[in-house]
N, C-alpha and C positions, 0 to 999 in steps of 0.2 A: 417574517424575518428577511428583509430588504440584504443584501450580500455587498453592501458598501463599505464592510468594516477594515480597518485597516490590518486586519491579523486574521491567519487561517489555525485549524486546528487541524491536527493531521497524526493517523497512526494507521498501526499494521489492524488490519483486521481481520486474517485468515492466512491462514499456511495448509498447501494440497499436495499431496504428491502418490502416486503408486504405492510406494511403499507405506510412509505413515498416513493417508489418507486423509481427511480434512480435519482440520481445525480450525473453529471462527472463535475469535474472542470478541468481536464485537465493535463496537462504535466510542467505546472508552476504556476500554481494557489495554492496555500493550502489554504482556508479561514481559519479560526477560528473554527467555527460551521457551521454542514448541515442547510439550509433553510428550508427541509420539517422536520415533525413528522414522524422519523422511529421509528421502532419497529415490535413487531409479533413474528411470529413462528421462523422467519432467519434474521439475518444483515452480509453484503457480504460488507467488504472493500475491495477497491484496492489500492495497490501501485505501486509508477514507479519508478524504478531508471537507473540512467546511470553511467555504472560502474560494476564492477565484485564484490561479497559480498562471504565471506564465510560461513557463514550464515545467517536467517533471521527469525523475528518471529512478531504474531499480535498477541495485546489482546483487550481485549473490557472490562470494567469498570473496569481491573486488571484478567478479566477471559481468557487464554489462548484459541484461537480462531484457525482455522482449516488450514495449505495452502493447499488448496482442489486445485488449476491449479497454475500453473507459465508460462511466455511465452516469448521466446527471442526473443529481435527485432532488427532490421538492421534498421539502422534510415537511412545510406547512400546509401543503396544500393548495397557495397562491398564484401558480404559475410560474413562480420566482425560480431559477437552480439555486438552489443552496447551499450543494454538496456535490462531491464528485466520488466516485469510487474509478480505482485503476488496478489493471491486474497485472501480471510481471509474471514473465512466463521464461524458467533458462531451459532449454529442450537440448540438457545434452546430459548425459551419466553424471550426477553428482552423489553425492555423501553429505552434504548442505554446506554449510559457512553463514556466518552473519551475512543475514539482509538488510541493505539498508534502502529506505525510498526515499529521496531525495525533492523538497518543491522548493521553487519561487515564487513568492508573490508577488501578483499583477500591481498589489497596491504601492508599497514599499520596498524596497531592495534589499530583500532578508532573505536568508534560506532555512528552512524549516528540516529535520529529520526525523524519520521512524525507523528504528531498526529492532531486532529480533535473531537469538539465535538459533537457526535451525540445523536441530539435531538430524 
């Protein structure tokens, strides 16, 4: 799977925090809203997408949030990046707020979003 396509796929695929602890929903799931009570000290979202972005960003109730790792993936096996995974880290006391992840694509000039309420 060559990554020339003109459109990316992109969702939340985990919610971490001290308090409600992890949650991954996966590589096609985005629910609505996290099932546990996060909050605390840190709340850590991840995102996936497949697809090249020109840029990307997270926030958490409207507060710009950190990309503290990013990581490419070969979903086939090829040598090809396929996919990217980003994490979003807000390191201060929250109670949560919509997350939302925000990308552009490299190929077309469109913005793509994933968002999630966490409790």
């Amino acid at each position: 799977m060559h990554l020339l396509r003109k459109y990316l796929t992109f969702n939340v695929y985990g919610v971490v925090s001290p308090n409600g602890g992890q949650e991954i929903y996966g590589f096609n799931n985005n629910p609505l809203s996290t099932t546990n009570d996060h909050g605390g000290a840190w709340i850590q979202c991840i995102t996936f997408q497949i697809g090249y972005d020109s840029s990307h960003y997270g926030t958490l109730a409207g507060n710009t949030m950190t990309n503290n790792w990013s990581e490419a993936i070969d979903l086939d096996g090829d040598r090809v990046v396929d996919a990217w995974a980003h994490s979003w880290v807000y390191e201060a006391p929250s109670t949560g707020g919509q997350f939302v992840g925000t990308v552009y694509s490299i190929n077309i000039p469109t913005q793509w979003t994933a968002w999630i309420n966490v409790r």
